[in-house]
N, C-alpha and C positions, 0 to 999 in steps of 0.2 A: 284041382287048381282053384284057387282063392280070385273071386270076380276082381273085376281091377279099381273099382273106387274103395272098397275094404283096406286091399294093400295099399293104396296111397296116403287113406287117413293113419293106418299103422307105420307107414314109414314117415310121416311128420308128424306121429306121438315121440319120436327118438329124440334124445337129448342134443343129439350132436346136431341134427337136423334143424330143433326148432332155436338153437345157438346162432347156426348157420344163416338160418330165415331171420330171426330179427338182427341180426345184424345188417343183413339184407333189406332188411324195409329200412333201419336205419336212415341205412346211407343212400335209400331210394328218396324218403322222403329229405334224407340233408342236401340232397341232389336239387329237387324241387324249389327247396326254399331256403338254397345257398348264396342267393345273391341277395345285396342291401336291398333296403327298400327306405325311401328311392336309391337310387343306384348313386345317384352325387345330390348330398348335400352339403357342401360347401356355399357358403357365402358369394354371391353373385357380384358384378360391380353394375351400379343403374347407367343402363344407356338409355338415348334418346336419338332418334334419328328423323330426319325431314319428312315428309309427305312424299318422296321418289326412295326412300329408305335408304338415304345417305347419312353418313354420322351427324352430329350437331353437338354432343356434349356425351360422356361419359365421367362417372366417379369412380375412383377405387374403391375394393369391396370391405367390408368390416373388418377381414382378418387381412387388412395392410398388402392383395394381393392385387393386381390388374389378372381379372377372371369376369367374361362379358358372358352371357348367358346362354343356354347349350343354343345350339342354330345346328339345324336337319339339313343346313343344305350346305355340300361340300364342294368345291370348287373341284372342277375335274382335273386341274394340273396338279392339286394338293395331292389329290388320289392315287394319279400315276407317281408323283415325288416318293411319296409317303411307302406304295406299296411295293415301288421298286428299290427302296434304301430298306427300310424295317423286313418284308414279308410277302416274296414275291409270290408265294402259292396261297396268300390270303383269300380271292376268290375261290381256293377249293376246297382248302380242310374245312375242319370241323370245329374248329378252335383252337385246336393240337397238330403241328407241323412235326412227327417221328421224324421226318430226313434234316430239321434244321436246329432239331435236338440235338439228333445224334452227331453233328458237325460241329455243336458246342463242345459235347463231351469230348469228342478226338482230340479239340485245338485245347481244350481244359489240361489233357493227360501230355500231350506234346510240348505244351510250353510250360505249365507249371504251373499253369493260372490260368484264372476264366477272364477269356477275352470276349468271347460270347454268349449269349444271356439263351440264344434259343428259343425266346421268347415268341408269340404270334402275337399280333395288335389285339386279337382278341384278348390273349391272356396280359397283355399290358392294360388293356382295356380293367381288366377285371381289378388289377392292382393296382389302379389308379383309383379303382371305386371302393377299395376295404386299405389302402394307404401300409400294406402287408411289408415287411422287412424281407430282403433279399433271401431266403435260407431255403433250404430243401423240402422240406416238409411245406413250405409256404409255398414253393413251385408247383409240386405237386394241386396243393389246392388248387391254386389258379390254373390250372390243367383242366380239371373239373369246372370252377366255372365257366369259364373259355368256352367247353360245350354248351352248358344250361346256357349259355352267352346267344350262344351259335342257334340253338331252338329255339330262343323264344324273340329274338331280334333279325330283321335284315342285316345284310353289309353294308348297305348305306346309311343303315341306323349305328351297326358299330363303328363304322367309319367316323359319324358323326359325334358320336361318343369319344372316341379318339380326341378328334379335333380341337372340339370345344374345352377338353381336361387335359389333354397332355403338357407337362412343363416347358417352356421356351427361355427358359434362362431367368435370373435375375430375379423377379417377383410379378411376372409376366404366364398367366396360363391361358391356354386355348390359342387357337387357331389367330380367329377375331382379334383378340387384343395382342397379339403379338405383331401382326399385321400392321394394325396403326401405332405399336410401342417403336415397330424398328423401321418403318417404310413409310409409315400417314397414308394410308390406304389403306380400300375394303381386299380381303383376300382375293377377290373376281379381280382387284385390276391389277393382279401382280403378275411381273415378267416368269420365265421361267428361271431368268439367275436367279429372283428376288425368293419365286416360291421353293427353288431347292435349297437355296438358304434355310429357309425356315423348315425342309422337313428333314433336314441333318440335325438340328438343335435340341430335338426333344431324348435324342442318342446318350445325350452324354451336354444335359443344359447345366450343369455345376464346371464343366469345364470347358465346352464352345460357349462362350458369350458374347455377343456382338462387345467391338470394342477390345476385347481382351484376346488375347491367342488368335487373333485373325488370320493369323498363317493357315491353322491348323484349323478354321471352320473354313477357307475358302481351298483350300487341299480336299476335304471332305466335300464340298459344295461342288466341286470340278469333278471327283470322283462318280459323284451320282449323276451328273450332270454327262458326263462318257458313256453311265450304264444309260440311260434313257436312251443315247442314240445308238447305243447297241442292239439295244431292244425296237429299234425303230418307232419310239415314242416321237422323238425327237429329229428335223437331218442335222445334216453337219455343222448347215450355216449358223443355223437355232445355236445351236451345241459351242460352237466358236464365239459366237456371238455372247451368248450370256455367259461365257467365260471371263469376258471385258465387265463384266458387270461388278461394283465395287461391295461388297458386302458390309453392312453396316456399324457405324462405329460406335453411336450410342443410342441410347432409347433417346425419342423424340414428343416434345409434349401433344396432346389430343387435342383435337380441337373442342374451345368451348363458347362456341355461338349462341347459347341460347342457357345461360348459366343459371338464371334465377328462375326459367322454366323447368330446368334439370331438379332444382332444388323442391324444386314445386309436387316433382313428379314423385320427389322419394317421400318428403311427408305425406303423401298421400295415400304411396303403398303401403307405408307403414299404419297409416289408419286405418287402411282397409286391404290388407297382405295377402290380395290374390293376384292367381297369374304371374306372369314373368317378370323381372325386371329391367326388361327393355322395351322399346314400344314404339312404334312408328309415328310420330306426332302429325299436324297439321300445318306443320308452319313450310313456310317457301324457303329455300338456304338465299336466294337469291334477294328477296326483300326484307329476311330478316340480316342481313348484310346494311344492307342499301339503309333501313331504317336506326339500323347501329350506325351510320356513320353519321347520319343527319343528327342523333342522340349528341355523338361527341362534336359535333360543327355548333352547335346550342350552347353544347355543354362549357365550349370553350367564352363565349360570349358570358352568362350567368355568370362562371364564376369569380369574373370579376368584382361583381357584386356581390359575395357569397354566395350564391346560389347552388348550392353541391351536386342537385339531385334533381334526374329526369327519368321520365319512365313512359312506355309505348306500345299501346298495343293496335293490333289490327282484327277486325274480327270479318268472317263469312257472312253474309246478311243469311243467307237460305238455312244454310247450315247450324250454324252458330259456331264453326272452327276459329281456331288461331291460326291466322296465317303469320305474326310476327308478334313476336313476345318478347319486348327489354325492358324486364325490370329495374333497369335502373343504369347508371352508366359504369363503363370496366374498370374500374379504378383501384383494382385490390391495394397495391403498393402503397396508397396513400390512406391510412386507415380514417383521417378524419373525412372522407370524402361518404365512410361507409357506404360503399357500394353494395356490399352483400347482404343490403338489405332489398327484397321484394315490395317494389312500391305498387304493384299491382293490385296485389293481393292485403296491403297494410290497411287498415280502416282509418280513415281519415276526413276531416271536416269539407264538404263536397261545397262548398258557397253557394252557389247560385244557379247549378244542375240540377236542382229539380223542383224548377221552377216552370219547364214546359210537360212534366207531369201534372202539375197543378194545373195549369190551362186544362189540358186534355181534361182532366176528373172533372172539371166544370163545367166543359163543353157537353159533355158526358151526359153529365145528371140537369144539365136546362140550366144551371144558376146564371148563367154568362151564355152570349152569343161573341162570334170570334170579335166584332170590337168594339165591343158593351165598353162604356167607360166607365172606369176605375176612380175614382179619388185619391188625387196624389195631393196631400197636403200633412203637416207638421202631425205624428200622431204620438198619443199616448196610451197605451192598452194595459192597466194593470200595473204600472210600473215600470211597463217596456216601450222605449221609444227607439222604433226603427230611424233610418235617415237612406236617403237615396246615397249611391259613392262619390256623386256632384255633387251633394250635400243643399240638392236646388228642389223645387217642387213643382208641376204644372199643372196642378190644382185638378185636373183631372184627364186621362189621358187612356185610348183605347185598349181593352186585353189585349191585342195581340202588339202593340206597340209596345205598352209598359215589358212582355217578355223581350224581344228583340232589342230591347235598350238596355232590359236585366232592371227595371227598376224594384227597388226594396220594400220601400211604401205599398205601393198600389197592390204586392203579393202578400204585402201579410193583410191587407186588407181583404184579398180575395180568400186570403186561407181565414180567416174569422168568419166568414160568412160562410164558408165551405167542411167548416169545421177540423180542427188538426188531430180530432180521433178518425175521422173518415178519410180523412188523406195516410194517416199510419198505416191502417188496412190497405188503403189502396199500393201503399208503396211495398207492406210485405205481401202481399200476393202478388205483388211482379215482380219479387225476389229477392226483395229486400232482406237480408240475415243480419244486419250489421247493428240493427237498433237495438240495445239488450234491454234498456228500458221501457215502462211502460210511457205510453203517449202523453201521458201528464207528466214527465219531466221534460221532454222537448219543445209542449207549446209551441206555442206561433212560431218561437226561434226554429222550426223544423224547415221552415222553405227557407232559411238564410246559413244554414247550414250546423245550424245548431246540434244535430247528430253526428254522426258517422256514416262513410259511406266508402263501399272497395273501388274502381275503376276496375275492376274485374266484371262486380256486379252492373255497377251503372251502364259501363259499356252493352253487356249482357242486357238488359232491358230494351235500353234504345234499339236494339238489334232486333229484340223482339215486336215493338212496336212498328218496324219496318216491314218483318216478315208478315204480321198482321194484315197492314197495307197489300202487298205484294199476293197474298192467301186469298183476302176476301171477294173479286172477280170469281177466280178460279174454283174456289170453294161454292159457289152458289150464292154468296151474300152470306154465309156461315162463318164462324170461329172456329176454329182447330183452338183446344186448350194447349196444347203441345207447343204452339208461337213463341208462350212464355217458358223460358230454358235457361238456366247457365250457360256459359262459352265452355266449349270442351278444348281439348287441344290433342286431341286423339281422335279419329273415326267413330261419330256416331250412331250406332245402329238406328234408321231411320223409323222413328215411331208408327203406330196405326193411328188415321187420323180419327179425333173424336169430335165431331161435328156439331158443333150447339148455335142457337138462334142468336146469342147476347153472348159478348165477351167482358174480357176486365174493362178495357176503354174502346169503343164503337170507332170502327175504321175513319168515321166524317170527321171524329174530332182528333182522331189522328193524324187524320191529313192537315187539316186548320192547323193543329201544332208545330207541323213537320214547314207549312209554308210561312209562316209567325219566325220561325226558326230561320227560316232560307233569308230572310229581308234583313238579318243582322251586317252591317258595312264590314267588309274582311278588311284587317289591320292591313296598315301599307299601301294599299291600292284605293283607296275612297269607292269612288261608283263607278272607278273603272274599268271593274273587272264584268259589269254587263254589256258591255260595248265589247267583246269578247265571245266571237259564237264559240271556239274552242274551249271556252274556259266550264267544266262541267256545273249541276248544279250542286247543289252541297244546304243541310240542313246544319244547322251548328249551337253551338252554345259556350259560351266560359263560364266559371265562374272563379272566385276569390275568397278564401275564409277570413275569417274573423283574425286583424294582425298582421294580413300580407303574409300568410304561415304556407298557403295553399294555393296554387294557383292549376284552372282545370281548363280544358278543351275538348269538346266529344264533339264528332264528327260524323252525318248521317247522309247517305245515296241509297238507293234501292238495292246495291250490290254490299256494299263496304259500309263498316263504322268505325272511324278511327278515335281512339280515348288516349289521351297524353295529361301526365299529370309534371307538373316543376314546384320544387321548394326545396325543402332541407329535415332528411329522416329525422330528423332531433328536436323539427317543430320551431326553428327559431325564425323568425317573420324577418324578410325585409324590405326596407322601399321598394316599388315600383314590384314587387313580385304580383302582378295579376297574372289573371285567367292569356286579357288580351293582349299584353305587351309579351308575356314568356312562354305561354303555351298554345296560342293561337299560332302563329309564324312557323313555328315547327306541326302543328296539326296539318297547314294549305301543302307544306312542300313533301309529308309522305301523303297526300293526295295525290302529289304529283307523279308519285311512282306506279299511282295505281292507275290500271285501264280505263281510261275515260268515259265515261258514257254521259250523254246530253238528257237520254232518256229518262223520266222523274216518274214517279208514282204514281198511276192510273185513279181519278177519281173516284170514290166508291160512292157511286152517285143512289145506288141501294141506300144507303143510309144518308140519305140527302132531302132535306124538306124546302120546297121553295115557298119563304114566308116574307111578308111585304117589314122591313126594317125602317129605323127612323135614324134616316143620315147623319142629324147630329149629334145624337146619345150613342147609335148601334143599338140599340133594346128594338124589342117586337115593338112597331108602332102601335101608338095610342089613337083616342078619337080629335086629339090637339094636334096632333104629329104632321103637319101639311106637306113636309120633304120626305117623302120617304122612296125606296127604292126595292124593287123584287128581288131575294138573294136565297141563294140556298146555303142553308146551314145544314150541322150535323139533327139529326131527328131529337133528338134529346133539346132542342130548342126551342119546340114545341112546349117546354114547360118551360119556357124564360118568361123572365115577368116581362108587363110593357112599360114602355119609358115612362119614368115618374119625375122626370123635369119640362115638360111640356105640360101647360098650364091655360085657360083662358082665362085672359087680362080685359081690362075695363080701360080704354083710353078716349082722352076729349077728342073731339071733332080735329085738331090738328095736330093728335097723334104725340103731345109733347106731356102730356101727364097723364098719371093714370085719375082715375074717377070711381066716384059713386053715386049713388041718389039720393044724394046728403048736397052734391055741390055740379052737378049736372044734370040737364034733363034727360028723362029716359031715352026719350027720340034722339038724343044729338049723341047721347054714348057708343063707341066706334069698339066692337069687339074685337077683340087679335088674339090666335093661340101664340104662345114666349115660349122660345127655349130658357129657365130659368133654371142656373144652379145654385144650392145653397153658399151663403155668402161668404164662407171657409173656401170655396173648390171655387168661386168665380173670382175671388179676389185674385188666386195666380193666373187662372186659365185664362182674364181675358186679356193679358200681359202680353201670352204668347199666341192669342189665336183672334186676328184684328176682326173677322166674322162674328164675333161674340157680342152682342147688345145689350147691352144692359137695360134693364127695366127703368123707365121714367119715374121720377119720384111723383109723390100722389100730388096734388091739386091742392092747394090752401081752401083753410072750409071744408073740405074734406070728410073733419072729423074724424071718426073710431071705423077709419078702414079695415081692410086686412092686409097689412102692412108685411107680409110672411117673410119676416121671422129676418128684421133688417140689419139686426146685428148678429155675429156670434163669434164666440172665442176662440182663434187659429190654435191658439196653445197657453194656456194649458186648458183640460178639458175637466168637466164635472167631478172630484173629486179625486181630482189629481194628485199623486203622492209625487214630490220633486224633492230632490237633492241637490242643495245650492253648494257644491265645492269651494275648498279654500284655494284663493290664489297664490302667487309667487309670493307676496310681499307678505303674507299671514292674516290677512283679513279677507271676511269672507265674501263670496263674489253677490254677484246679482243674477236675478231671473228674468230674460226677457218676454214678456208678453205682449201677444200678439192680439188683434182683434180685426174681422172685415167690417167696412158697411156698405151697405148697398148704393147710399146715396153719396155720390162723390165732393168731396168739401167737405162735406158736414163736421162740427166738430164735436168731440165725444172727452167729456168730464169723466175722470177715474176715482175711487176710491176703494182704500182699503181698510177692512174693518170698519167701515163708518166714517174713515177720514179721507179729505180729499186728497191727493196725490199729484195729477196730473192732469196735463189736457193736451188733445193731438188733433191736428185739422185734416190732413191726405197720410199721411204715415203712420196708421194708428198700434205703435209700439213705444212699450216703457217699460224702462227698467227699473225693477224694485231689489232691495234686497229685506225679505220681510225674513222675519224671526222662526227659529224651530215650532212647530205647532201649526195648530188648524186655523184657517182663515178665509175672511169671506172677502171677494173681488166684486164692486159693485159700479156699471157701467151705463151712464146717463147720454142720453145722443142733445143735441140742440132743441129736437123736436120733443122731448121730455120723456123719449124711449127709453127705456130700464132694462137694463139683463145684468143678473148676478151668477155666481156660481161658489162653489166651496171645493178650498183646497188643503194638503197638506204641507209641511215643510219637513222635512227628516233630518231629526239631529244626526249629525256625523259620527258623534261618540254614542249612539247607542244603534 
């Protein structure tokens, strides 16, 4: 007798045998790797759902279908529907139901035709994922998958399978969107008439369709509806009860609450096409409601004045989430309204927003203490002359004031001195993407908004410099790099913090920014909304572009940052469209929605230097400075300069002129330190500030004092390029110049090019209109003082 592994290799040498066998592995391995992969690729449709994972907006999917994205979780009344109508021994086969085949074939051979498919969910399952034509051979297949189904998947996974693909009539697939096509609800809150509706439909969805043949799906509906209480799914009352229940007549539109966030979400996945197409956002249904209505109460006002377009966001201080996102207002119907444009996310001319990042970078780096003054007077820088939106000047005027008033002047004078390449960096490291240019095209024009700017991003910063605030306590007097972030609008996985000694801008000047900010009058109420303990606090800002094109409002507390933007997607500017009359008023009242808190910012007195100030500059006192006061500033103050308008002055014995040793005795000269500003910045300041003294004129006799510097030119300035425009009437206009003196009266003889012009006694301005070219302005006082200067004139035609 032959061992037994000899004869087994001899009996799989035989033809028949190794025929047999590879047919056999064949169909083992066709068995294996019989099903697609993935099992559905169909086209999705992009949802978007609230923060409690309630709808908020869906789009239909590319190939023209309502199909919401697979979802694992099936509602248990769909279950019992589903598996007491299609396949009631579903929980036990294998894929393959022999006893509800062979009840096809009977009713096949008895009536003449196939009334029943035989089918198990599984093997629908399978044919809904290879898209297979009805035919036997193709039965068979899906027989076989149905098991590989059953192996390599739960029933709650094929269930789910089921659900999310099976057809619902019309251009309606899955569970999900059939749900909200026929009902406006999630699957979970449907009755039991509503859910056996929907699991008769997928039977026979070319011929039950809501709407159509109603008879004949609510005949079916009631059918399944009897077997559930027979099966004791259901009692009687149940069972009578959603008998009453009306079966639906047409599809009904989805809700779309948050539509240029929807839009938002798909360009996005498509730039970066992973993960699902649906997503649980961050926004609230309840405020993004409430903040839409305030949108259209606005919107109704503006556009009277053309005004077409608002837009709103709310963001998480901690987080950086959306809690409410409207792009703009609902308006499809009307297409010059263009609504469907996202004015969130649109780059656009920011006016006068980021102007308390310029504070912060100066307080930052020492240039400025928080109310170092400014110079606010006529300027001209290269060809560029800014102007305040009063078009007034107050010759100089405290950093934190000039921000809180929004003045024009005194910020591009802080940004020249702070320089507009070091502030470009500073703005794209706190996230700035919008500048495509390099720093020398935006210039000085960059604090007035001469770039671009999102209210995505802006809001996004301030929110960051908040969290900064709100971090640095709890951090140890540290910086987390992570503060600074984009606004998500989806769950963001909570970073590791990275803890470092120095951030982009130091918490003190943060703070200084943040309270600079709080002291702006909110429109409507004057002061008095401080007489008001309920009323919370609020850090804020507008600004206005260039044009009346733009008008902004960002809004800062320790919890929230609200950013609203109004104009007209098309860029067309009109009257009155600012920051404070159209975007402000709608900024205080979704304040009002949100939960109040009085609570403000906790001093980060870590970065706090108590240094002796000079009350009437703000600069680090000097050894002249006699008023000064103790104050803490941010550390970075430490390198401010010390005031350089305090001066010691030489005056006679009765204090009424000043002196030398040319025309007083040594002994009788009475020394005094002066607040003294140059004769540009004191000619307006001491208009508006009756404390202001002006310096006594010298003493006759006197002689070759130090007369510092008693005239000088308000405008134009040393080599000044001006362009004299033509008037209405065709002839060309004139230039007014300006000039201060110190000494009040005095009168000052003008010429130009050599010849004389003019003469002014208290008002010293004249109007020339001199010719294309260079030319020299030469300015004589009474007392035989002399100051010239050279200017240009710019032909119009070249």
């Amino acid at each position: 007798m032959l061992p037994v592994i000899p004869r087994i290799k001899r009996y799989f040498k035989k033809p028949k045998v190794i025929i047999i066998s590879t047919i056999l592995l064949a169909l083992g391995v066709w068995f294996a790797f019989c099903l697609p992969r993935p099992l559905f690729n169909s086209p999705t449709s992009f949802v978007i759902d609230d923060d409690k994972g309630e709808l908020l907006g869906a789009s239909i999917a590319s190939d023209g279908q309502w199909r919401f994205p697979y979802n694992d979780s099936v509602p248990q009344k769909f279950k019992q529907c589903i598996i007491a109508f299609e396949d009631k021994r579903f929980m036990h086969h294998l894929g393959f139901d022999p006893l509800a085949f062979g009840r096809a074939v009977r009713q096949a051979i008895k009536r003449g035709k196939v009334t029943s498919g035989g089918s198990t969910l599984t093997m629908q399952v399978a044919r809904l994922a290879t898209h297979h034509k009805r035919t036997v051979l193709n039965k068979v297949g899906e027989i076989f998958m149905a098991t590989r189904l059953e192996l390599g998947y739960s029933k709650n996974e094929i269930l789910a399978m089921y659900a999310s693909n099976a057809p619902f009539g019309s251009n309606v697939i899955g569970l999900d969107a059939a749900s909200w096509r026929y009902f406006g609800r999630s699957p979970d809150k449907l009755s039991w008439g509503e859910m056996a509706a929907l699991a008769v439909l997928p039977n026979s969805p070319s011929l039950v369709h809501p709407g159509k043949n109603r008879q004949i799906l609510l005949r079916k509906r009631n059918l399944l509806l009897n077997r559930l209480y027979k099966q004791g799914v259901i009692d009687s009352t149940t069972a009578k009860l959603a008998e009453f229940e009306p079966v639906p007549e047409k599809p009904v539109a989805l809700p779309q609450m948050a539509p240029h966030l929807l839009q938002r979400f798909k360009n996005d996945h498509k730039a970066n096409p992973e993960g699902t197409t649906r997503i649980t956002t961050t926004l609230r249904t309840n405020l993004q409601h409430q903040v839409t209505d305030i949108l259209e109460q606005h919107h109704q006002v503006l556009k009277a004045n053309s005004i077409n377009n608002i837009a709103v966001i709310v963001l998480d201080v901690e987080t950086g989430a959306t809690l409410a996102y409207a792009g703009n207002v609902a308006h499809r119907e009307d297409p010059e309204m263009e609504s469907n444009v996202d004015v969130i996310d649109a780059p656009r001319s920011p006016g006068s927003t980021l102007k308390p990042l310029l504070y912060a970078s100066m307080l930052h780096d020492g240039f400025i203490l928080p109310n170092s003054l400014i110079a606010d007077v006529p300027t001209q820088i290269a060809g560029y002359h800014p102007e305040n939106f009063d078009l007034g000047y107050d010759g100089a005027v405290p950093a934190s004031t000039a921000l809180a008033r929004s003045l024009n002047v005194p910020a591009v004078k802080m940004l020249q001195q702070y320089k507009y390449e070091r502030f470009y960096d500073v703005l794209k490291k706190a996230g700035v993407t919008t500048l495509k240019q390099p720093a020398d095209h935006y210039g000085l024009s960059l604090i007035l908004g001469g770039g671009e700017n999102t209210l995505w991003e802006l809001s996004g910063i301030y929110a960051g410099m908040a969290r900064v605030l709100n971090h640095y306590n709890n951090n140890g007097g540290k910086y987390d790099s992570d503060d600074y972030h984009q606004p998500v609008y989806s769950p963001r996985p909570a970073a590791e913090k990275n803890l470092e000694k120095s951030g982009l801008l130091d918490a003190g000047s943060i703070y200084y920014t943040l309270q600079a900010m709080e002291e702006v009058m909110r429109p409507g109420e004057e002061m008095l909304w401080q007489q008001f303990s309920s009323t919370q606090r609020i850090a804020w800002k507008t600004g206005t572009s260039f044009g009346f094109r733009d008008g902004w409002a960002i809004g800062i507390t320790p919890k929230y940052v609200v950013g609203v933007w109004v104009g007209n997607t098309d860029g067309e500017g009109r009257p009155g469209l600012t920051g404070i009359n159209t975007a402000a008023p709608a900024l205080f009242e979704i304040f009002r929605l949100l939960p109040a808190a009085r609570d403000w910012f906790e001093i980060p007195i870590g970065e706090m230097v108590k240094i002796s100030i000079c009350k009437e500059s703000g600069f680090r006192a000097g050894q002249y400075c006699n008023n000064t006061v103790e104050q803490y500033v941010p550390r970075g103050g430490l390198k401010a300069p010390v005031c350089p308008w305090h001066k010691l002055v030489h005056l006679s014995p009765d204090l009424q002129w000043q002196v030398n040793g040319n025309c007083e005795l040594p002994d009788n000269i009475v020394n005094r330190p002066w607040f003294v500003l140059p004769p540009s910045m004191e000619y307006y300041y001491k208009a508006k500030n009756y404390q202001y003294h002006v310096l006594p004129p010298f003493k006759a006799g006197c002689g070759e004092g130090d007369y510092g510097n008693l005239m000088e030119l308000i405008y134009p300035k040393e080599n000044a390029k001006i362009y004299v425009p033509v008037e209405a009437d065709g002839k060309r206009g004139r230039v007014i110049f300006n000039a201060a003196h110190r000494q009040t009266g005095i009168k000052i003889f003008w010429h130009l090019d050599g010849k004389y012009v003019a003469e002014t006694t208290a008002f010293h301005q004249v109007a020339l209109n001199p010719s294309p070219g260079r030319h020299k302005l030469t300015l004589v006082d009474a007392d035989g003082n002399t100051l010239q200067l050279n200017f240009e004139v710019l032909d119009k035609n070249k």
